[in-house]
N, C-alpha and C positions, 0 to 999 in steps of 0.2 A: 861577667853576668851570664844567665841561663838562654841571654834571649829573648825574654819580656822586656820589652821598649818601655815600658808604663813603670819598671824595677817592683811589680806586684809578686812576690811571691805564687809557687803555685802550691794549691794543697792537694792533699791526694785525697780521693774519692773518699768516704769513708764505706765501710763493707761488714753487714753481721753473718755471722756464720747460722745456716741451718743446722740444725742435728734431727731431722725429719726421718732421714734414710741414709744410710753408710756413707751417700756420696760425698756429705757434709758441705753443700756449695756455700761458698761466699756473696752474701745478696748485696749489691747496691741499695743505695735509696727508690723506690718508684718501680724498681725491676722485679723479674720471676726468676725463679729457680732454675734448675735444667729439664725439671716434670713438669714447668708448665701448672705447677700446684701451690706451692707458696711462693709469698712474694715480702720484701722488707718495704714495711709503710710507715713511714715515723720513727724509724729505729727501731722496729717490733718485727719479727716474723710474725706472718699472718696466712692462714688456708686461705686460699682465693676463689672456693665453691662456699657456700651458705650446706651449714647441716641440712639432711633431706630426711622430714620425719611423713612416715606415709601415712593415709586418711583410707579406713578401711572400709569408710561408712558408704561410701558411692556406690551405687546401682545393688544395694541391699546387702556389700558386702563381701561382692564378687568382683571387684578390681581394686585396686589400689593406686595411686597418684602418689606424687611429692606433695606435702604438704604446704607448701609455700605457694603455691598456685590454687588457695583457696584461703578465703580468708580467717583469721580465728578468734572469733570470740570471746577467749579468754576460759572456756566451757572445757572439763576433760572428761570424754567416754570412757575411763576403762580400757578395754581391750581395742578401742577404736584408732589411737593412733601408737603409733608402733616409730621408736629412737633408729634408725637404720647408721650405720657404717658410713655412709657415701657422705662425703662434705668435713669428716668427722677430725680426720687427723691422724696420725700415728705416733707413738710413742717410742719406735724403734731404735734401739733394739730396748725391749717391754724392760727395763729393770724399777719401774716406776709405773702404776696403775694408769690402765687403758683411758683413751681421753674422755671418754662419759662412761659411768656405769651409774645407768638410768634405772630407778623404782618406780613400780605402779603400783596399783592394786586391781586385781579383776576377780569379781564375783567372792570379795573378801578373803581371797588370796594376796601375800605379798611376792611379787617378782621383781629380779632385778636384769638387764639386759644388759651386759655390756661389749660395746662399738668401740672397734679399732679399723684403719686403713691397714690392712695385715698386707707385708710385702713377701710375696712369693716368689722364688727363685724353683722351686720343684711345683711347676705348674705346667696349665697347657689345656685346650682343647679336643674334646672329642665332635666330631665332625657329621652326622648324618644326611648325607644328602640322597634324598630323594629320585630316581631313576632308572629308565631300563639299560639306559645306554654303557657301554662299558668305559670306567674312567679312567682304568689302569689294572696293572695287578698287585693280588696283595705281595706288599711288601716294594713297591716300588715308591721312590724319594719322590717327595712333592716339592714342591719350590717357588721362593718368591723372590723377584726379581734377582734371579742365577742362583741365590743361596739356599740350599737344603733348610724346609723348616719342618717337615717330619714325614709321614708316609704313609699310602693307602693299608687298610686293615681288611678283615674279612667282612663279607659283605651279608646286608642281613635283606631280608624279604621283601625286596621291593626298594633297598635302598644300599648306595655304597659308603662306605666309609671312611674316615681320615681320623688318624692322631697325629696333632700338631704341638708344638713345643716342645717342654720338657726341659730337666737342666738340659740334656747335652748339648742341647741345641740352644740353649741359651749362655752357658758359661761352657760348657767342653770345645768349642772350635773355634773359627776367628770370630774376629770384634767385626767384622760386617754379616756374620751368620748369628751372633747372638743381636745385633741390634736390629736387625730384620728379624727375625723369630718375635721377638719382642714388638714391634710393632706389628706385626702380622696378628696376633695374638690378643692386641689391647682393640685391634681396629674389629679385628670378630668379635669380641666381648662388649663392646660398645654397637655392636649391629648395621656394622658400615660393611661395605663390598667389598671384597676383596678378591683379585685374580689370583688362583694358584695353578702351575702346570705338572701334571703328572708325567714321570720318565715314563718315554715311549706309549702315552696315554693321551688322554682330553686335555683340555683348557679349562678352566671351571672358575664362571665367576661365584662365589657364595658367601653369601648375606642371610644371618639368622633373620630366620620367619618369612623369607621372600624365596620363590623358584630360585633354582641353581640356571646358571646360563652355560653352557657345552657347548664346545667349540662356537660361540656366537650364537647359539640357538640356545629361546629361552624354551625350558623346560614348563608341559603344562599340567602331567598329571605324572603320579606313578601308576606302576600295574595293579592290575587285581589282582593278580596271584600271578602263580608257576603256568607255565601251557596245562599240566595236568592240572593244577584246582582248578583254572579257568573252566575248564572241560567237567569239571567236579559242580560246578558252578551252574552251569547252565546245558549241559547234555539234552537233560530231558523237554527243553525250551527251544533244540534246535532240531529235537528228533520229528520227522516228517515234511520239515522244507528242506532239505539238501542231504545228500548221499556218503558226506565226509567231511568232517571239518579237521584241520589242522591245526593247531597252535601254536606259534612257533616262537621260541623261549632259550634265549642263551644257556639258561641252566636244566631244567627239563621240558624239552616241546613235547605237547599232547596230540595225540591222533584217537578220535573220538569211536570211530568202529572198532578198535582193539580195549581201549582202557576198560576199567570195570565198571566206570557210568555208566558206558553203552552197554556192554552186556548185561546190567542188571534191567535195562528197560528193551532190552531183544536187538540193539542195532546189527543191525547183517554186515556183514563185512564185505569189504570193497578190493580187495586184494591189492592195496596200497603197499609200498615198500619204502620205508626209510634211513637215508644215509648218519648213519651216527653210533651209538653206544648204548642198546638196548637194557632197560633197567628192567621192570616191568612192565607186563604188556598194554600199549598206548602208551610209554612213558620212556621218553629217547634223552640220553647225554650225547653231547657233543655231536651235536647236527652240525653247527660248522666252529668259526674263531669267534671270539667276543669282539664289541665292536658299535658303532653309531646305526647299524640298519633295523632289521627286524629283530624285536624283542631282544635288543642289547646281543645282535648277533652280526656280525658283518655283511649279513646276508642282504644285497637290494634283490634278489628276483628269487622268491620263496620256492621256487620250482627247483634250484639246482640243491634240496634238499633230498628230494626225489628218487630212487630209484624206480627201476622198472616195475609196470603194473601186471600183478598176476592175474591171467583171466579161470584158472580153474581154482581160486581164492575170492572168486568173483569180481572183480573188472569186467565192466562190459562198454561199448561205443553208447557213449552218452550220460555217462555216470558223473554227477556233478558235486562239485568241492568247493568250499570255504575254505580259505588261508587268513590268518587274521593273527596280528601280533597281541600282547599281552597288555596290551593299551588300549588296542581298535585302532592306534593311530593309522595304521597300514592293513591293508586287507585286498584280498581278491578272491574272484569267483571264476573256477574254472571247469569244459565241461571236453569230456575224453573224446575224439576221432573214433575213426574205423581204426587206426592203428595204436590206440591206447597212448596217443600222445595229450595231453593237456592243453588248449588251447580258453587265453582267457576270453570272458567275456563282461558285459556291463553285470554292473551286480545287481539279481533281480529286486525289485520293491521288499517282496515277502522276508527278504535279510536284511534288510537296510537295520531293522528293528533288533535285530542280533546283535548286528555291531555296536550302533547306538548301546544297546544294554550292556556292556564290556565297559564301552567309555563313560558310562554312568557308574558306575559300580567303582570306576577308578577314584582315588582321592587325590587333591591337587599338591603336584611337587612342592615339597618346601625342603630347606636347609636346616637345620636345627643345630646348632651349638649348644654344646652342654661346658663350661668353666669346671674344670678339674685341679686341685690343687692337696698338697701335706700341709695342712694347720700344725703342723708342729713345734719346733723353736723356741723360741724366746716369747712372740710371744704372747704365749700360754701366761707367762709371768704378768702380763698386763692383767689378770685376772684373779689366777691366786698365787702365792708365794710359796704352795708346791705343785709343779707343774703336770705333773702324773696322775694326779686326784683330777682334773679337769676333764683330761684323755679317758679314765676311768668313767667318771661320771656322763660326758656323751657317750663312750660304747652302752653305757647301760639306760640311756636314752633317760638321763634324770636331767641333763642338760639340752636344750634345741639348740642345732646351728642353723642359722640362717647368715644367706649370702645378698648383701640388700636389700634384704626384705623378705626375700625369694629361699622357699624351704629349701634346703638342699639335703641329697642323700648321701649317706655317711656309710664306706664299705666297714663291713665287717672286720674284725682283725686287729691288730696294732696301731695305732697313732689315729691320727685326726685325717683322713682321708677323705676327702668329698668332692660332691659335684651339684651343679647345678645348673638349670635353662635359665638362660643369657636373657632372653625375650623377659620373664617377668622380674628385671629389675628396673629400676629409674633408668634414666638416660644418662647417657657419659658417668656410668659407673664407675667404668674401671679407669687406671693410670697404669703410669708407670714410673719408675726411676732408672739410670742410667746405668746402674750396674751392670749388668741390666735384667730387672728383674718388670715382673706386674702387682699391682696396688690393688689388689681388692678390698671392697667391704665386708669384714664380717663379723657377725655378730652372735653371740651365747648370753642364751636368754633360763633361768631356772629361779626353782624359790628361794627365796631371798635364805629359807632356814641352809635349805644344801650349797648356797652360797657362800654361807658362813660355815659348816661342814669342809669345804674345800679352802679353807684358810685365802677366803678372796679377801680385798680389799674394801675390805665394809668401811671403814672409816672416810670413804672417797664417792660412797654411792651418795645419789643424788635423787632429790624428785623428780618428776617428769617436769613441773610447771619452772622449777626452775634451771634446768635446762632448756626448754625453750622460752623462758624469760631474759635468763643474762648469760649465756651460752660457755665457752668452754675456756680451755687454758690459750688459744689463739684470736681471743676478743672479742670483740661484739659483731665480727663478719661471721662468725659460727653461729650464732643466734637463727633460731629455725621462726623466730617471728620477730621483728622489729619493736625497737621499744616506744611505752606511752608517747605517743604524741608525734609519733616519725613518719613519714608518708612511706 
């Protein structure tokens, strides 16, 4: 015998196979997949999110919501609620039409939209984080928990940058570099926090829509400009309370008696001298290293920017200065000896208002992810049954894509390339599968005539009320409203 005391036979589990995504898992009864996205209920594979169809009507029109979190009358606006991707399902790989392709009619137009869970293996985010402080340099590896998942970029006006993912980083190196990539990647897109450490750089916590955190310090604003705009900025608002303002700025520090604000409003000059990489006049590169101090400079004490003061340039005993970072977060007031040294002092009343207007003027750090992915593939085939007509038809903007909802922009050029802000989609947009790849939502929405022009699948489109009536090819858990009589 086997060892059963009782001589009961044992049976073996029984198990249905997914075809959701390549990985093709074997589901149990009662269980989930390895996405955490379908699951075997009865002998059925089932999506285990509810379709997310959005309600455009709130606040006149200017947000959008899941539509399941409002109740529905049974009532359709037209152009008010919109079939989204998310909850939807996928067909992969597309040899068989997308899981809705949804018709409406708006303003006696017919459109038809169709929503697929599109798996992307050539994805990745782009990263804007807000700051003066320095985070790294470009081109240095970023990383999550020891694994390379992509790398600072060039830095733009007030803010640095990161591109994360990408295949390499998802299928070109080891299985613990692409399954961190992968999850690095799903948890930005979904608007969750993540630590990344820059080689030889910061710590950065970032979360779309929320301050970046540096080295443990949350970030509260970025700058108003360069030391020069600052000084562009506000010159003639500083001219007659103090003798010299400095501005000091990783990328270009301003010194206010040389630049050409001051001289087009007469400032005298002060015989000021600074250490760094003269551009034009009042306008310094490489004052010192990059760095967490003053205006994303390494600098803590603004003085060792300094050279000596000329007095037949005009330096005289008693000639007083402003120093002030690109923020306002840091500033000082200082006022020259009988030996032309700088010695600080409290900062009088009459600048307090200086500063304060620098740090008004700043707008507050945030993070922003932007979802970058190739729509191309297969599938295109969920749509029409020739796949090049589709690519044709959005370059020539006769088709919209949208990414849950959320319009995305479409680069120019060859194939289906896009992106989009993470912040205006539903929540727990995105997925993944284990290949490992990310699950987005997305959706191509055109008139039904050019639909039928691109040899799509007309014979599979559907109304809107009956897709949110008796929902899709995964059951009645896809149903974006419950039926007659269900609580």
């Amino acid at each position: 015998m086997s060892g059963d005391t009782d001589g009961a036979r044992r049976t073996r589990e029984e198990k249905i196979r997914c075809d959701a995504c390549p990985v093709m898992c074997y589901i149990a009864e009662g269980k989930i997949g390895a996405c955490d996205r379908y699951a075997n209920q009865g002998g059925r594979i089932i999506r285990c999110d509810p379709l997310t169809v959005l309600d455009k009507t709130i606040s006149d029109g200017k947000e959008i919501r899941p539509f399941l979190k409002s109740e529905w009358d049974g009532r359709l606006a037209g152009d008010d609620l919109f079939v989204t991707a998310v909850g939807s399902g996928t067909t992969y790989p597309d040899y068989k039409p997308a899981p809705f392709l949804v018709s409406r009619e708006v303003d006696g137009a017919e459109f038809v939209t169709v929503v697929t869970e599109a798996i992307f293996s050539y994805c990745g985010v782009k990263v804007k984080i807000d700051t003066d402080r320095h985070l790294g340099h470009e081109g240095a590896v970023v990383r999550h928990l020891g694994e390379a998942v992509g790398v600072m970029i060039t830095s733009e006006y007030g803010s640095q940058m990161m591109s994360l993912g990408g295949v390499d980083h998802l299928t070109g190196g080891s299985k613990t570099e692409g399954r961190v990539t992968c999850d690095v990647l799903m948890r930005l897109c979904n608007c969750e926090l993540v630590e990344l450490s820059v080689e030889d750089g910061a710590t950065v916590g970032v979360q779309a829509g929320q301050p970046p955190i540096v080295d443990g310090q949350r970030e509260e604003r970025m700058r108003v400009g360069c030391g020069s705009a600052t000084i562009g900025m506000f010159a003639s608002q500083w001219k007659e309370l103090v003798d010299e303002v400095v501005v000091v700025d990783d990328h270009i520090t301003g010194v206010v008696s040389e630049h050409q604000a001051g001289k087009v409003i007469d400032w005298p000059s002060t015989g000021i001298r600074i250490k760094g990489r003269r551009s034009t006049p009042g306008r310094y590169f490489q004052v010192a290293q990059p760095g967490l101090g003053w205006g994303g400079t390494d600098v803590q004490d603004p003085l060792t920017i300094l050279g000596e003061w000329l007095p037949k340039k005009g330096a005289h005993a008693g000639l007083n200065m402003l120093m002030v970072s690109t923020t306002g977060e840091q500033y000082g007031y200082y006022v020259l000896n009988e030996e032309l040294v700088p010695i600080e002092q409290p900062l009088p009343e009459t600048l307090k208002g200086a500063v304060d207007l620098i740090a008004e003027n700043c707008e507050p750090a945030l993070c922003t992810v932007m979802f970058m992915g190739g729509a191309g593939g297969s599938l295109r085939s969920g749509v029409t049954r020739n796949p090049v007509r589709l690519t044709r038809s959005v370059q020539d903007r006769r088709t919209k894509v949208t990414i849950g909802g959320a319009e995305a922009f479409v680069w120019p050029g060859g194939g289906i390339t896009l992106m989009a802000d993470v912040t205006q989609m539903p929540d727990n947009a995105f997925g993944y599968v284990p290949t490992p790849a990310i699950v987005a939502p997305l959706e191509f929405t055109t008139l039904r005539a050019e639909f039928r022009s691109l040899g799509g699948h007309d014979a599979s489109v559907r109304e809107i009320r009956d897709v949110l009536e008796n929902g899709g090819e995964y059951g009645n858990q896809v149903r974006a409203v419950p039926p007659v009589g269900d609580v």
